[in-house]
N, CA, C and O atoms as a GROMACS GRO file, in nm:
protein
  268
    1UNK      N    1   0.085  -0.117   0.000
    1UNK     CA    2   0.000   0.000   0.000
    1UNK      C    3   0.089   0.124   0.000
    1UNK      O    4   0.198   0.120   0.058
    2UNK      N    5   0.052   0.222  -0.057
    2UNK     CA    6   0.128   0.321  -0.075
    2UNK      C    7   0.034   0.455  -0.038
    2UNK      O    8  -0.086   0.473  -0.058
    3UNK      N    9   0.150   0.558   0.034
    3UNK     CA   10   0.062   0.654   0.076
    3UNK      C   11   0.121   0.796  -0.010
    3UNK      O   12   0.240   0.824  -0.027
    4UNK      N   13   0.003   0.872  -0.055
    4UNK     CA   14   0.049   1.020  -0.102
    4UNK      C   15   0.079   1.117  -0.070
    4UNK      O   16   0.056   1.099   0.050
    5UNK      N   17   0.120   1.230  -0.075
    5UNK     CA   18   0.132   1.400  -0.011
    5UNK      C   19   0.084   1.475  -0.124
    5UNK      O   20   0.117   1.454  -0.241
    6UNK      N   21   0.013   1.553  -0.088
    6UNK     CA   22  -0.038   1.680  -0.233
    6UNK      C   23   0.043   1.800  -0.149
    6UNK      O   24   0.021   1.818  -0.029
    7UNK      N   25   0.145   1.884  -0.228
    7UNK     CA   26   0.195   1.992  -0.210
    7UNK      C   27   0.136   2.101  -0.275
    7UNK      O   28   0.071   2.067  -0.374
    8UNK      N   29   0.138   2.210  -0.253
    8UNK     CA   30   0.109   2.347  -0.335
    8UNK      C   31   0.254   2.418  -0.419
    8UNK      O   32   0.358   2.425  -0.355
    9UNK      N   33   0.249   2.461  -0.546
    9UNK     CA   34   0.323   2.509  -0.547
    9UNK      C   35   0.276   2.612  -0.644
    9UNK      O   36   0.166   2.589  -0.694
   10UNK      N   37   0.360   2.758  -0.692
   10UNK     CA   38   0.292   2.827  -0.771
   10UNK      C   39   0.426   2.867  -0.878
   10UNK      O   40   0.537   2.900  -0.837
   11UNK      N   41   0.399   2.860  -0.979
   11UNK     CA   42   0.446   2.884  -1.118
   11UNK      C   43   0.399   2.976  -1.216
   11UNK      O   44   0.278   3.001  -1.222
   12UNK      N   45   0.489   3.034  -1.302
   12UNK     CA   46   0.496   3.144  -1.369
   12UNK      C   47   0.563   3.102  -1.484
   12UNK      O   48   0.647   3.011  -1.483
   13UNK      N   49   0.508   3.203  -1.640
   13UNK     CA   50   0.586   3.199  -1.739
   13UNK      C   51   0.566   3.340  -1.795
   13UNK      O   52   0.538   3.436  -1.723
   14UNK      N   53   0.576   3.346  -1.888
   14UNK     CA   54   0.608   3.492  -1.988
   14UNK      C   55   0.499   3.462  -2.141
   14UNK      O   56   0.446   3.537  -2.223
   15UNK      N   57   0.507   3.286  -2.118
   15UNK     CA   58   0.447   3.278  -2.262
   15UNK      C   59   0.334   3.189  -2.237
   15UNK      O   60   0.273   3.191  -2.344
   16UNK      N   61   0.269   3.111  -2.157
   16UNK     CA   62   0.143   3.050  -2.143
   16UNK      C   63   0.119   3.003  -2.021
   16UNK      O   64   0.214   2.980  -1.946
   17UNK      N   65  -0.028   2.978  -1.978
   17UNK     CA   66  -0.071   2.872  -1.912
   17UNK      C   67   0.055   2.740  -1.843
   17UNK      O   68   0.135   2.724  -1.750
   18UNK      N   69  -0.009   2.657  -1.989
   18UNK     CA   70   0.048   2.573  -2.019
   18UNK      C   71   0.180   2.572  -1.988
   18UNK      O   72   0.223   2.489  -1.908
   19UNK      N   73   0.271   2.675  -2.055
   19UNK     CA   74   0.407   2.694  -2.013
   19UNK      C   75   0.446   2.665  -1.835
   19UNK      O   76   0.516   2.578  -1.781
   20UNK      N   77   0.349   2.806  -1.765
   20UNK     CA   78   0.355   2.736  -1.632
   20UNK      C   79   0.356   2.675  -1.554
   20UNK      O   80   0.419   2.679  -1.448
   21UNK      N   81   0.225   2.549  -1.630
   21UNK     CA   82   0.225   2.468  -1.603
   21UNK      C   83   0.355   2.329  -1.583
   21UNK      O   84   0.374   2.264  -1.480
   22UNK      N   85   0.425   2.315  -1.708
   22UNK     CA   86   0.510   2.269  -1.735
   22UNK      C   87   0.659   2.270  -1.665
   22UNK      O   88   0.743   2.184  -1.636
   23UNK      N   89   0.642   2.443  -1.651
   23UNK     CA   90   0.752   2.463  -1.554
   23UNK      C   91   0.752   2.444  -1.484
   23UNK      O   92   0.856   2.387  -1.455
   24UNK      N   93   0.646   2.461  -1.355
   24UNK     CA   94   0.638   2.412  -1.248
   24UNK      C   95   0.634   2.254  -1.169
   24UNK      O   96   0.650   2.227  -1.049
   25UNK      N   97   0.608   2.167  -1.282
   25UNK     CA   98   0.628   2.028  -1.257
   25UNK      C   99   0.774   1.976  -1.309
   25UNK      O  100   0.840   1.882  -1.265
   26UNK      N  101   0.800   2.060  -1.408
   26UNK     CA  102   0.994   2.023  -1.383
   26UNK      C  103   1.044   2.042  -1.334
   26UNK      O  104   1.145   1.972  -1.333
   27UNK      N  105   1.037   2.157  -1.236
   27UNK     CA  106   1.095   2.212  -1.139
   27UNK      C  107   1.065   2.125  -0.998
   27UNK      O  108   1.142   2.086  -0.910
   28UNK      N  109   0.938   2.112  -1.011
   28UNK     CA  110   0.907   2.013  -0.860
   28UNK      C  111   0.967   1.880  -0.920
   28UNK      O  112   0.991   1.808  -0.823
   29UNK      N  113   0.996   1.828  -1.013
   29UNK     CA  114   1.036   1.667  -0.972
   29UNK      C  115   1.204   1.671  -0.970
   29UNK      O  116   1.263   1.567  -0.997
   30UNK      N  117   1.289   1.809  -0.936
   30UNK     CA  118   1.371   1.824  -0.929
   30UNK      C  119   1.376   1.774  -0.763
   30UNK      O  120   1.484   1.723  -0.733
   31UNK      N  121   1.289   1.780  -0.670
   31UNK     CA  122   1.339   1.791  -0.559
   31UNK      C  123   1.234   1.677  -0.486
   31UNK      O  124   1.257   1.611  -0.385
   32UNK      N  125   1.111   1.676  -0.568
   32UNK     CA  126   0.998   1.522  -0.529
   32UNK      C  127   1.027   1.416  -0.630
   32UNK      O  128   1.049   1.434  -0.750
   33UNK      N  129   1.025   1.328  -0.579
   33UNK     CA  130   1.050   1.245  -0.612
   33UNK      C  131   0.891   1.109  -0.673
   33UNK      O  132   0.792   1.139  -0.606
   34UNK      N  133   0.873   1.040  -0.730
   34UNK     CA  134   0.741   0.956  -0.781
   34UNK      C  135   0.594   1.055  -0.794
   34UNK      O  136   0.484   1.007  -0.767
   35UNK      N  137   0.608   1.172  -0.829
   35UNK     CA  138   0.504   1.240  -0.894
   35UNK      C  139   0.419   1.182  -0.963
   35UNK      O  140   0.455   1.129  -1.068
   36UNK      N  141   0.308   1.180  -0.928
   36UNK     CA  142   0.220   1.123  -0.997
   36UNK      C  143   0.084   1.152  -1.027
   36UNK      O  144  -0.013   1.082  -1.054
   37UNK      N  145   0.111   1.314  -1.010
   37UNK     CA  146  -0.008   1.409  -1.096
   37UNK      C  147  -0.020   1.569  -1.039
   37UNK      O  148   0.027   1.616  -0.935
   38UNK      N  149  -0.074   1.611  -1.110
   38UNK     CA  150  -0.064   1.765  -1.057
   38UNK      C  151  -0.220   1.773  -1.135
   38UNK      O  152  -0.263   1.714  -1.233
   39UNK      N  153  -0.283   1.878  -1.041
   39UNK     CA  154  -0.381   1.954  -1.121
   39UNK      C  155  -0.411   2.107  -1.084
   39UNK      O  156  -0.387   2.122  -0.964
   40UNK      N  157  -0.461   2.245  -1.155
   40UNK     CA  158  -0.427   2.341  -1.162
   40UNK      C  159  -0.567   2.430  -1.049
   40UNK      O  160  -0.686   2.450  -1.076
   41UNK      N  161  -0.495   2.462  -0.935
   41UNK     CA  162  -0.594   2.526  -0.844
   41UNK      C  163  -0.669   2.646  -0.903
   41UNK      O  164  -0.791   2.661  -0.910
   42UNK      N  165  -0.566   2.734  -0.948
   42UNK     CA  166  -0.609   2.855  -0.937
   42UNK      C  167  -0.522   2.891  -1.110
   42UNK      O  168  -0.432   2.814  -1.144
   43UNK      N  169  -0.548   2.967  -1.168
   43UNK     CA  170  -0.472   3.080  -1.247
   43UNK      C  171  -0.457   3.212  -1.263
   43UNK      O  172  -0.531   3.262  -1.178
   44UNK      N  173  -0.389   3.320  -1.338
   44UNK     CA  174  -0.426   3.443  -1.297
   44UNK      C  175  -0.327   3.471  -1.395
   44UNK      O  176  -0.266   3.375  -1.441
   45UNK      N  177  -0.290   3.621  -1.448
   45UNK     CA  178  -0.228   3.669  -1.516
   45UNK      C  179  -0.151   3.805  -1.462
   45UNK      O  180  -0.172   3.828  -1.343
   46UNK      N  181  -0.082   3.879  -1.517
   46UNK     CA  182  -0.010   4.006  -1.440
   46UNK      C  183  -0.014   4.070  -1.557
   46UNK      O  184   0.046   4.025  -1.654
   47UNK      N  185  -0.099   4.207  -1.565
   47UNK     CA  186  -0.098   4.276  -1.665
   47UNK      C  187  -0.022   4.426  -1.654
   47UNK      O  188  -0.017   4.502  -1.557
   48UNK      N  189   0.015   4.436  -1.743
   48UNK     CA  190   0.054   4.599  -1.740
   48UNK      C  191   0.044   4.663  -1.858
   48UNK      O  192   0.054   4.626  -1.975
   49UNK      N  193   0.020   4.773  -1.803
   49UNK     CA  194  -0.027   4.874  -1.959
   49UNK      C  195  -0.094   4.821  -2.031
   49UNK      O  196  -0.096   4.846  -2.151
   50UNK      N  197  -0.178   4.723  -1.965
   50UNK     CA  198  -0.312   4.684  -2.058
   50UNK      C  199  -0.226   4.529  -2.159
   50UNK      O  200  -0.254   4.489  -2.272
   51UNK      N  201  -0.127   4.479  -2.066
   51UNK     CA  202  -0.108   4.382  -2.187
   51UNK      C  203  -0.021   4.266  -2.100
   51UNK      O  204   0.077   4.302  -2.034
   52UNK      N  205  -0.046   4.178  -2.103
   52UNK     CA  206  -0.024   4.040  -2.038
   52UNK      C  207   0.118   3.992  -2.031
   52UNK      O  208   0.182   3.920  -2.108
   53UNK      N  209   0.146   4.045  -1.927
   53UNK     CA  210   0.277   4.027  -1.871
   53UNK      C  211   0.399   3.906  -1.833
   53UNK      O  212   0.520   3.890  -1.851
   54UNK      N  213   0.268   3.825  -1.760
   54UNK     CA  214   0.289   3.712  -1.702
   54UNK      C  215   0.160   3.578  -1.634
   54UNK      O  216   0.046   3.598  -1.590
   55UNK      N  217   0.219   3.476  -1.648
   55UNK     CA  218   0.102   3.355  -1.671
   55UNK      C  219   0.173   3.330  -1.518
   55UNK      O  220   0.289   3.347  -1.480
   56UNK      N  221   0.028   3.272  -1.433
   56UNK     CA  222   0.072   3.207  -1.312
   56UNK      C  223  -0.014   3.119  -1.238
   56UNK      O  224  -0.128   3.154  -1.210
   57UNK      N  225   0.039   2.996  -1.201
   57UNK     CA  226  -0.096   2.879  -1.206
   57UNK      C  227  -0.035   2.799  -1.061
   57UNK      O  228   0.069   2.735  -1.052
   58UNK      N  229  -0.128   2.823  -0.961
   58UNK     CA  230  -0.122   2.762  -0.847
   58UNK      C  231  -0.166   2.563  -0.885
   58UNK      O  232  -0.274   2.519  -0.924
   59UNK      N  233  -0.039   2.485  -0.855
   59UNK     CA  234  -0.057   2.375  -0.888
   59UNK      C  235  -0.092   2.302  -0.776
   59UNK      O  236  -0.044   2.334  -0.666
   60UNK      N  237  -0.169   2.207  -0.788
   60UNK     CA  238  -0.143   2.095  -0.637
   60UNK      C  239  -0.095   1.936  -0.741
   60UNK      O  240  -0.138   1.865  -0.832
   61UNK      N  241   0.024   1.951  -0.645
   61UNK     CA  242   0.130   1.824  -0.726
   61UNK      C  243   0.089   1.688  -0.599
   61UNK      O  244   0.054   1.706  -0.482
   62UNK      N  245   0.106   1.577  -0.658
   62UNK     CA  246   0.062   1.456  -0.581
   62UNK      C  247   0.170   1.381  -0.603
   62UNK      O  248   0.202   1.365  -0.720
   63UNK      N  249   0.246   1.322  -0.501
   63UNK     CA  250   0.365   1.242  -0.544
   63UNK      C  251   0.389   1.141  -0.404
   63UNK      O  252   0.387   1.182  -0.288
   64UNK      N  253   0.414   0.982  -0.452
   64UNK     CA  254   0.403   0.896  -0.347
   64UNK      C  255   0.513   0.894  -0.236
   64UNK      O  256   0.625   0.893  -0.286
   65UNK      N  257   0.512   0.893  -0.098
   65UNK     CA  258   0.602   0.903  -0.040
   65UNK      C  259   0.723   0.752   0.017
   65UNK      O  260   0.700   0.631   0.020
   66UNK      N  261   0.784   0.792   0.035
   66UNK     CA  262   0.889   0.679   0.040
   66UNK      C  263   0.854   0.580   0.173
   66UNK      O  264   0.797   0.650   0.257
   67UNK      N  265   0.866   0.478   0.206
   67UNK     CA  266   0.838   0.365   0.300
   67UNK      C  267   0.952   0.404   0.394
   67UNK      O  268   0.974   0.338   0.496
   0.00000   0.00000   0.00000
């Protein structure tokens, strides 16, 4: 039997969603280890002067913990 942890983490890009998305789960399996899903809490954008700055997507990552 195996047990999970869901962490929070929040990520940013310049060029998508998606991008953030991406980044932020390469970045977390840099330091978690058996990831085995993420899904996207929240999103939001950073605008300035009327024009979309930055992408940023609160993830909750799920990854099994070690015995």
């Amino acid at each position: 039997m195996s047990v999970a942890k869901i962490v929070e983490i929040k990520s940013s890009s310049e060029k998508s969603f998606e991008h953030a998305v991406k980044t932020g789960i390469k970045r977390a399996s840099k330091t978690l280890d058996d990831i085995r899903g993420a899904w996207v809490a929240e999103q939001e954008v950073v605008v300035e002067n009327g024009e979309i700055k930055e992408y940023r997507v609160l993830l909750r990552v799920t990854f099994i913990l070690k015995d």
